[in-house]
C-alpha positions in Angstrom: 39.9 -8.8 7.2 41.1 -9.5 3.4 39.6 -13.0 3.9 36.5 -11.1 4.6 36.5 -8.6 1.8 37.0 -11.4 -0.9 34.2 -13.1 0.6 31.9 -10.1 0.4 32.8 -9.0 -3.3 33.1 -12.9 -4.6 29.0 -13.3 -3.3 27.6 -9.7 -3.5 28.0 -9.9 -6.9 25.9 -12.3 -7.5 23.1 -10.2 -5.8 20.9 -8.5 -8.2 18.0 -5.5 -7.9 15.1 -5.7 -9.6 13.0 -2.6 -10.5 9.7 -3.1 -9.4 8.4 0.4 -9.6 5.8 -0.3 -12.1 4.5 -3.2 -9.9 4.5 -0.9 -7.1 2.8 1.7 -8.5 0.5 -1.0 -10.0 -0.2 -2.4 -6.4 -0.8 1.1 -5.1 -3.7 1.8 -7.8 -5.3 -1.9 -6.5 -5.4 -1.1 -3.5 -7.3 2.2 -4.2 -9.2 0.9 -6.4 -10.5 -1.0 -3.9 -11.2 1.3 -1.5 -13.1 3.5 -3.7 -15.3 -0.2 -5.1 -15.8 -0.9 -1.2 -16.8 2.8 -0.1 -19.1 3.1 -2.9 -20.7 -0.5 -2.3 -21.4 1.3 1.4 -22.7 4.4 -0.2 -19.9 6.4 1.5 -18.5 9.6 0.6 -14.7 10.3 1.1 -15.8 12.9 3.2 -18.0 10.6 4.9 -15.2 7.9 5.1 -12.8 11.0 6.5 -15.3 11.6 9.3 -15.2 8.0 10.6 -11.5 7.3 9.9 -9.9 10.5 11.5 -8.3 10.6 8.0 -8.1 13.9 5.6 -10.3 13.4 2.6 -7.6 14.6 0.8 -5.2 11.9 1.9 -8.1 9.9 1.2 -8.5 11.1 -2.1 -4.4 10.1 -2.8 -5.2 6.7 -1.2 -7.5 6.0 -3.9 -5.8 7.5 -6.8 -2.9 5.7 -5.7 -0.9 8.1 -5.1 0.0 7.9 -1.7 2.1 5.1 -0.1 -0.4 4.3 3.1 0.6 2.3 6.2 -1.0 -0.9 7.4 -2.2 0.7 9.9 -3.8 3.2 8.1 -5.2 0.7 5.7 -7.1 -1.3 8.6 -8.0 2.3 10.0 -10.0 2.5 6.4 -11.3 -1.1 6.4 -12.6 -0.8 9.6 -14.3 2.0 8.9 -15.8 0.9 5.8 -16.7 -2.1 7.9 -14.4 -4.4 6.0 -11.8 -7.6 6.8 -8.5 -7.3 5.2 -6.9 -10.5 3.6 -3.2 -10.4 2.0 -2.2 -13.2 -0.1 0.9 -14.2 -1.6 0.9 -16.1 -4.8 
């Protein structure tokens, strides 16, 4: 168990944590942002977008302000009902 121990403290502290609130946050505010670019392309109202969705408006409303920290699921909910793909890349 010793032999164990040593190992865990000798390699866990190499680990380190980064703080990536700010890019969370940031990513958030994208991804509302655009909603809000795609539902207004459509001429949809939040209301509208709430309707077709089975979503509140006003978690709708947090979803673009960036505010609220949606699901995947809920995200392709919205993209379907705005008629939209979504694409995730990594780079």
């Amino acid at each position: 168990m010793d032999d164990f121990l040593t190992y865990l403290d000798k390699n866990l502290s190499k680990v380190t944590f980064n703080d990536d609130t700010d890019n969370y946050v940031e990513s958030l505010s994208s991804i509302g942002n655009l909603i809000v670019e795609a539902r207004n392309s459509s001429n949809i109202t939040q209301k509208e977008l709430s309707e077709i969705t089975k979503i509140q408006q006003s978690t709708i409303s947090k979803i673009e302000s960036g505010t609220y920290n949606l699901s995947l699921k809920m995200l392709q909910r919205i993209a379907d009902g705005l008629g939209k793909r979504i694409v995730i890349k990594f780079e």
